[in-house]
DOTORDREN-860060 format. One record per residue: x, y, z of N, C-alpha, C in turn; residue in one letter; residue number from 1. Coordinates in steps of 0.02 Angstrom, whole numbers, plus 50000, padded with zeros to 5 digits. Layout:
# residues N
<n.px:X | n.py:Y | n.pz:Z | ca.px:X | ca.py:Y | ca.pz:Z | c.px:X | c.py:Y | c.pz:Z | res:A | n:NUM> .
...
# end
This chain:
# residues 88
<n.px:54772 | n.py:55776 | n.pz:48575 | ca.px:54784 | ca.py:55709 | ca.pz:48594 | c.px:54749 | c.py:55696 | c.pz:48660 | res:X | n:1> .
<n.px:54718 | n.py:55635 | n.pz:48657 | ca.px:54690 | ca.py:55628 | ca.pz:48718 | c.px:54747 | c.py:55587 | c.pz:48767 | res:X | n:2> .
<n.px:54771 | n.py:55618 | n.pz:48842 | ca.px:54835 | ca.py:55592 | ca.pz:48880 | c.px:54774 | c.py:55517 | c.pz:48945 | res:X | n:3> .
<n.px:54830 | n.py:55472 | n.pz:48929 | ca.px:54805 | ca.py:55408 | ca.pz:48954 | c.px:54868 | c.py:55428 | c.pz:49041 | res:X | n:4> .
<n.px:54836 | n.py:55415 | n.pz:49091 | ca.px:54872 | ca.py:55434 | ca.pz:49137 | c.px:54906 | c.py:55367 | c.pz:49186 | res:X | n:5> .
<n.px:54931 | n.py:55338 | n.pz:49186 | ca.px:54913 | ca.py:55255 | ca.pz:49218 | c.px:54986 | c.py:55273 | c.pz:49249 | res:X | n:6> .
<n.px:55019 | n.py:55334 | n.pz:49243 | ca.px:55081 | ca.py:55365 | ca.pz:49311 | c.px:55058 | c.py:55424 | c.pz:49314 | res:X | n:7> .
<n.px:55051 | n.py:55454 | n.pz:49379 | ca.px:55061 | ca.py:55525 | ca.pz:49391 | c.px:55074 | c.py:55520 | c.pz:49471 | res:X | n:8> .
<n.px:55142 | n.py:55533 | n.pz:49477 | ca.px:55191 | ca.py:55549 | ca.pz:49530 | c.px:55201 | c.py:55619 | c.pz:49573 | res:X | n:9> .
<n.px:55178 | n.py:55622 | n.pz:49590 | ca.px:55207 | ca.py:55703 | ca.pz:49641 | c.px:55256 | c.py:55701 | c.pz:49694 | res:X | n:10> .
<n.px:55289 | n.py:55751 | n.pz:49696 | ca.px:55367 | ca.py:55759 | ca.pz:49740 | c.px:55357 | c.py:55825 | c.pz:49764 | res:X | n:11> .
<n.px:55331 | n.py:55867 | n.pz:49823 | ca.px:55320 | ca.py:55938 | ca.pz:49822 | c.px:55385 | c.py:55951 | c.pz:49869 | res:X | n:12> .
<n.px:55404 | n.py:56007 | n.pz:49839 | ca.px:55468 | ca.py:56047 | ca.pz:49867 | c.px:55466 | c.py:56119 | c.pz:49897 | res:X | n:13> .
<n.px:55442 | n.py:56145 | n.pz:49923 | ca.px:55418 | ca.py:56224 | ca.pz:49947 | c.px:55460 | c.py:56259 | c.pz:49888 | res:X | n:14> .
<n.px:55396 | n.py:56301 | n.pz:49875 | ca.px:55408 | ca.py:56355 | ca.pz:49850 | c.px:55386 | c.py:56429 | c.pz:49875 | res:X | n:15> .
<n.px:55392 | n.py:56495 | n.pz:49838 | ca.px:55382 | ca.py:56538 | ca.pz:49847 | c.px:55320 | c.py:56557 | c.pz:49898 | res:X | n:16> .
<n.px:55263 | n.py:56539 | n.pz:49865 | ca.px:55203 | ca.py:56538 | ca.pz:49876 | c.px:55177 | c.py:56477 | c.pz:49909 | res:X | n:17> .
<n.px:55147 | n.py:56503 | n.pz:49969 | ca.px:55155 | ca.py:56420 | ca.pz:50008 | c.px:55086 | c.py:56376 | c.pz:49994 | res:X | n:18> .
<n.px:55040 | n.py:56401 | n.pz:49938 | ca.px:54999 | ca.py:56364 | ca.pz:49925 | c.px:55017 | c.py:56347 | c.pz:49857 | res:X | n:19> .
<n.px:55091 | n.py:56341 | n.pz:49834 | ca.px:55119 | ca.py:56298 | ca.pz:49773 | c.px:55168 | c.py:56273 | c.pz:49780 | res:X | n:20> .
<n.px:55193 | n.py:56212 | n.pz:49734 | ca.px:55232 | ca.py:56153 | ca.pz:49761 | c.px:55262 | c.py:56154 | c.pz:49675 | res:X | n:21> .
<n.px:55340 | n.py:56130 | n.pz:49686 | ca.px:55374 | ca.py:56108 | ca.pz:49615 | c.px:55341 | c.py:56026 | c.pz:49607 | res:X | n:22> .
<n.px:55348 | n.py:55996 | n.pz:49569 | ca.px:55344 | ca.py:55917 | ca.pz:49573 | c.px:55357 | c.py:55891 | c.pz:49507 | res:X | n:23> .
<n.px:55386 | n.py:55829 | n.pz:49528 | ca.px:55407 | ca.py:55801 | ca.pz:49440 | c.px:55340 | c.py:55768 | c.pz:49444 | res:X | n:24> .
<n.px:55325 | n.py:55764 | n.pz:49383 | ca.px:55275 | ca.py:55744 | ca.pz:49334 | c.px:55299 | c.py:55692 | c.pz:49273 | res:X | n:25> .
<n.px:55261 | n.py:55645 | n.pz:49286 | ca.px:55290 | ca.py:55604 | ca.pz:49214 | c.px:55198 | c.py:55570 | c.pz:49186 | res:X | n:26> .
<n.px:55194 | n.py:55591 | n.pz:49144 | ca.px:55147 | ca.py:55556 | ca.pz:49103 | c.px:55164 | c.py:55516 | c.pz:49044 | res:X | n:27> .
<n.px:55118 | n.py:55476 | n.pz:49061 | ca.px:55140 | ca.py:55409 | ca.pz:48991 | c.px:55057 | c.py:55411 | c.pz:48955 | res:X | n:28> .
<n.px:55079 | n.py:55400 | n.pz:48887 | ca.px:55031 | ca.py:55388 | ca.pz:48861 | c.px:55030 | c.py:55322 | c.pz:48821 | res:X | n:29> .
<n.px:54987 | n.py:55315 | n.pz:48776 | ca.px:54979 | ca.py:55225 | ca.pz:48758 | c.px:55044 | c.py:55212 | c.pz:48737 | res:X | n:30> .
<n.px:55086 | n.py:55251 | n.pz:48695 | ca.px:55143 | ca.py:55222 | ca.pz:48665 | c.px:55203 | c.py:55261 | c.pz:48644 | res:X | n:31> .
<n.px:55216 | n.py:55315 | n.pz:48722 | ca.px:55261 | ca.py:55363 | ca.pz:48746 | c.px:55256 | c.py:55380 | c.pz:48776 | res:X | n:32> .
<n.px:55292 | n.py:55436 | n.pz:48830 | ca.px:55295 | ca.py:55486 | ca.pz:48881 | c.px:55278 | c.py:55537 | c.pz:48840 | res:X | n:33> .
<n.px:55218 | n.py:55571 | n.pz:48869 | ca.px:55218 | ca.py:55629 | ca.pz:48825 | c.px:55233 | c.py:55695 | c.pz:48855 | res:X | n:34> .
<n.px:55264 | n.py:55692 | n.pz:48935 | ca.px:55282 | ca.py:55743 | ca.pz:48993 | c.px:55322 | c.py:55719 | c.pz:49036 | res:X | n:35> .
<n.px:55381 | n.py:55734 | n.pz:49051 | ca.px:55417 | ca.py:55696 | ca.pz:49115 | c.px:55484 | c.py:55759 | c.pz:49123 | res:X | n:36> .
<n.px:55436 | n.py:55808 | n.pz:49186 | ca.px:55499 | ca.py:55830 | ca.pz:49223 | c.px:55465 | c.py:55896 | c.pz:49268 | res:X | n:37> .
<n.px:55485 | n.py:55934 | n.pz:49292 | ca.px:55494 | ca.py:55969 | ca.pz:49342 | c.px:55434 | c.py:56042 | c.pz:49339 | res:X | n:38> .
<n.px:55397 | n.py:56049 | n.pz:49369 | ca.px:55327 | ca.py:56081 | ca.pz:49341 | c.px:55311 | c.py:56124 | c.pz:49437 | res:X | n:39> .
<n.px:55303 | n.py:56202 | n.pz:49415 | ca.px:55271 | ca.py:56228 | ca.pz:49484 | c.px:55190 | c.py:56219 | c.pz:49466 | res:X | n:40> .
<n.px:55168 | n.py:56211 | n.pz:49519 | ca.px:55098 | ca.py:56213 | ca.pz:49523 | c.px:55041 | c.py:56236 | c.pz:49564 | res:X | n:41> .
<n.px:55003 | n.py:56270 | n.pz:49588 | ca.px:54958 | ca.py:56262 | ca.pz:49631 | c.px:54869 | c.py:56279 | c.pz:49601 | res:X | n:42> .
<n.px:54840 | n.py:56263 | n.pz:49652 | ca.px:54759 | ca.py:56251 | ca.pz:49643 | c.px:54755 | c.py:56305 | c.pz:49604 | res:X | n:43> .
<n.px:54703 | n.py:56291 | n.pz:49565 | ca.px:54670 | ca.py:56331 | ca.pz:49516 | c.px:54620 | c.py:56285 | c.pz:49468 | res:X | n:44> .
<n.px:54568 | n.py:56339 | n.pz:49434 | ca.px:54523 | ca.py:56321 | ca.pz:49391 | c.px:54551 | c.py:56289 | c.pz:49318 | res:X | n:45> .
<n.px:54521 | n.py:56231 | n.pz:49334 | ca.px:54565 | ca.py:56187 | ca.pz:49261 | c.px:54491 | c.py:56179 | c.pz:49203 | res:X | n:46> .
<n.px:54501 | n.py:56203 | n.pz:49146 | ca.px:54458 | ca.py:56207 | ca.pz:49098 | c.px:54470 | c.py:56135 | c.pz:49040 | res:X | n:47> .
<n.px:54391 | n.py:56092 | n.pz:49050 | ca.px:54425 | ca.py:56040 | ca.pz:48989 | c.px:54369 | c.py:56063 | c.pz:48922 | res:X | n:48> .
<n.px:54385 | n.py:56015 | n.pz:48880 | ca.px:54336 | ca.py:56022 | ca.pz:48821 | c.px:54278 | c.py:56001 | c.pz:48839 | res:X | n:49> .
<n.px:54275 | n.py:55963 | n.pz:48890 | ca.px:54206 | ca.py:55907 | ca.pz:48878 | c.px:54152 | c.py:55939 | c.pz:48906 | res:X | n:50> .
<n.px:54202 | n.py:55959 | n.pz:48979 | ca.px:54166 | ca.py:55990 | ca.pz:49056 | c.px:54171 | c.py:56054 | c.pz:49099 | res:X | n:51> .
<n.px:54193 | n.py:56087 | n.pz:49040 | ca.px:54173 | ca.py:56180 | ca.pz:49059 | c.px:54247 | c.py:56178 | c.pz:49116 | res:X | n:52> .
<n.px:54228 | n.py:56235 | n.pz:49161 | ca.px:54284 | ca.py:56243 | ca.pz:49210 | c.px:54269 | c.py:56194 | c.pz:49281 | res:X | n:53> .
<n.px:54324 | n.py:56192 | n.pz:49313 | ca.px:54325 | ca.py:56162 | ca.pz:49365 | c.px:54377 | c.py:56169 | c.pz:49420 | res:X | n:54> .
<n.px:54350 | n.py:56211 | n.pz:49495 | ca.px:54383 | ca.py:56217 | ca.pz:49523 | c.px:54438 | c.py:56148 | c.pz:49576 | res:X | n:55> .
<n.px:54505 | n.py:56177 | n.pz:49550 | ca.px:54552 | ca.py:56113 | ca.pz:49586 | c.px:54595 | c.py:56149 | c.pz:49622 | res:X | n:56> .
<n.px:54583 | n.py:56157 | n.pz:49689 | ca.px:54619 | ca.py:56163 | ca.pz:49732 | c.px:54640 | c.py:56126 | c.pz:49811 | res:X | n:57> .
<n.px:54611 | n.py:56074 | n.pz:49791 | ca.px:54654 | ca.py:56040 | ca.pz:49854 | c.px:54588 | c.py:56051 | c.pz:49934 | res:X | n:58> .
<n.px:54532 | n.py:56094 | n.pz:49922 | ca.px:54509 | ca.py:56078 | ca.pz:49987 | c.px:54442 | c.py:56041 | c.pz:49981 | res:X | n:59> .
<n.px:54423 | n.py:55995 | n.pz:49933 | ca.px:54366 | ca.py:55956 | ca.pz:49944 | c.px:54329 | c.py:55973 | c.pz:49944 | res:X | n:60> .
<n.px:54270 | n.py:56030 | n.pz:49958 | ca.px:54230 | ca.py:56044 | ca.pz:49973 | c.px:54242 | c.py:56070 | c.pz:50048 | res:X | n:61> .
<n.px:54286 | n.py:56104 | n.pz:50064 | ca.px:54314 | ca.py:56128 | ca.pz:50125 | c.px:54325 | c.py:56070 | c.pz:50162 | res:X | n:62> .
<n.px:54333 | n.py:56006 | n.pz:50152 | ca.px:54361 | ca.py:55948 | ca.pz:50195 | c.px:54432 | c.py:55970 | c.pz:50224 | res:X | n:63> .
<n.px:54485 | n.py:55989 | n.pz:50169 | ca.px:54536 | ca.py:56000 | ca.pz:50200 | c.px:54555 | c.py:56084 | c.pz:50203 | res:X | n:64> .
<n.px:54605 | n.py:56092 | n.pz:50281 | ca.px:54596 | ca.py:56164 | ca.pz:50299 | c.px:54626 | c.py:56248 | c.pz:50243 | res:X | n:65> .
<n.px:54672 | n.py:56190 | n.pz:50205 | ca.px:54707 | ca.py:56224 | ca.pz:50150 | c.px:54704 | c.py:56227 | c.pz:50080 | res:X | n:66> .
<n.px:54723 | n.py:56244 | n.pz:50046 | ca.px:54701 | ca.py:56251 | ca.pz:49960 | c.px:54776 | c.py:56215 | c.pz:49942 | res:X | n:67> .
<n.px:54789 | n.py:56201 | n.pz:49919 | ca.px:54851 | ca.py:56181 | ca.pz:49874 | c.px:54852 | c.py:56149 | c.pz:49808 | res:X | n:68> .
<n.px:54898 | n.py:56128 | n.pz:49797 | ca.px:54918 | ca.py:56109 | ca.pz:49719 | c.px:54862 | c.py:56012 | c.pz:49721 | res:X | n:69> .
<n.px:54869 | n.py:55995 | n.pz:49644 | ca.px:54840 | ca.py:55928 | ca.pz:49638 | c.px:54875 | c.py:55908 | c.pz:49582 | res:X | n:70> .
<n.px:54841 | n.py:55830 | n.pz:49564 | ca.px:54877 | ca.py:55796 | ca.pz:49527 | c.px:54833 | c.py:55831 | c.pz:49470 | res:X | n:71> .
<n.px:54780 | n.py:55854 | n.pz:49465 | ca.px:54744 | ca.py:55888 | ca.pz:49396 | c.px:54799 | c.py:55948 | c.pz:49379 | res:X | n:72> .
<n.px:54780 | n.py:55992 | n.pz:49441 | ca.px:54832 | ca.py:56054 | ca.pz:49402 | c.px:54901 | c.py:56038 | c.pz:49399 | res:X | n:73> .
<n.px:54930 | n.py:55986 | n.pz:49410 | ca.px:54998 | ca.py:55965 | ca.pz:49394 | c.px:55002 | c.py:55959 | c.pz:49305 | res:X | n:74> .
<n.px:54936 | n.py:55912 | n.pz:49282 | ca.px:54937 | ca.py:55899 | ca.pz:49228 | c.px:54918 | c.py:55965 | c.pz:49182 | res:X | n:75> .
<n.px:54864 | n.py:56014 | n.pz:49222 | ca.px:54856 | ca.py:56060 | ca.pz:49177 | c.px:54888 | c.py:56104 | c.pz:49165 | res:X | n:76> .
<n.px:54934 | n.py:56133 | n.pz:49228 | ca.px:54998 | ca.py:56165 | ca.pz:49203 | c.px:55049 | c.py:56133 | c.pz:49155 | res:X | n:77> .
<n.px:55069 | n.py:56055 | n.pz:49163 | ca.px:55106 | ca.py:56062 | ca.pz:49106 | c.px:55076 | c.py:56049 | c.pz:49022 | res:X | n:78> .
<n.px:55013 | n.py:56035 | n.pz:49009 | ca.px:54999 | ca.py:56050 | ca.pz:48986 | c.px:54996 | c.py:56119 | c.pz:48920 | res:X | n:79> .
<n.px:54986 | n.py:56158 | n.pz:48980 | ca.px:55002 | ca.py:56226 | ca.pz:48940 | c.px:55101 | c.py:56239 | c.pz:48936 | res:X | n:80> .
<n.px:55135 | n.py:56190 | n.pz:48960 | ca.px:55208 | ca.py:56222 | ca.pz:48957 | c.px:55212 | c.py:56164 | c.pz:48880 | res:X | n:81> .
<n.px:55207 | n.py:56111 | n.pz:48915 | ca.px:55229 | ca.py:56078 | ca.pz:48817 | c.px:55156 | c.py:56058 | c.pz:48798 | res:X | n:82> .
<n.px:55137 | n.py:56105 | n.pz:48772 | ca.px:55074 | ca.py:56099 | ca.pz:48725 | c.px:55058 | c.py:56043 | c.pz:48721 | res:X | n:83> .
<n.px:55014 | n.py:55998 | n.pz:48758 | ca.px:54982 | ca.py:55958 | ca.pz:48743 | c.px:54898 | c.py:55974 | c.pz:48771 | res:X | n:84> .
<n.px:54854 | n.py:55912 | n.pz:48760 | ca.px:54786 | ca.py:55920 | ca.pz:48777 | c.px:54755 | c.py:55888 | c.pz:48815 | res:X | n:85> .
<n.px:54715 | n.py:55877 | n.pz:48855 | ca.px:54692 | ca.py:55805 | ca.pz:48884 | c.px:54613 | c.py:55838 | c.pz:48904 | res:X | n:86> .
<n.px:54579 | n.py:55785 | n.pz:48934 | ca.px:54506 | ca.py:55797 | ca.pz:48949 | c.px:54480 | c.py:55723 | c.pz:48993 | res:X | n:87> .
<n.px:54443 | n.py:55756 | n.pz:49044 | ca.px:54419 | ca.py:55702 | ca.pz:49095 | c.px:54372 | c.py:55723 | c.pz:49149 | res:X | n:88> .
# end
């Protein structure tokens, strides 16, 4: 399924690892929620169909001093928790 994103919310709560964050997540798609709830996350290489791998971690091109979580790997972790697909 291709996921239409027109909400994606983040709430980060410390966790273990201080370059990952819990956050609710709610995705809507054209004519349902197809994700809505509580997801750990941090930076990492997010792989789509279209566009090979891609590193997402939060420092820009070293703009910012730290690596952390994003609204991509928010989606791509849950992704892999309730099986769904997306690409962008």
């Amino acid at each position: 399924c291709l996921c239409y994103l027109p909400t994606l919310a983040l709430f980060a709560s410390p966790a273990d690892d201080k370059t990952a964050a819990f956050v609710h997540l709610r995705i809507e798609g054209s004519k349902q929620t197809i994700f809505e709830g509580r997801i750990l996350t941090r930076g990492h290489i997010v792989s789509t169909p279209s566009g090979g791998a891609h590193e997402c971690n939060g420092l820009n091109n070293h703009t910012n001093p730290r690596p952390g979580p994003t609204p991509t790997t928010a989606l791509d972790d849950a992704s892999h928790v309730a099986n769904f697909t997306f690409d962008g």
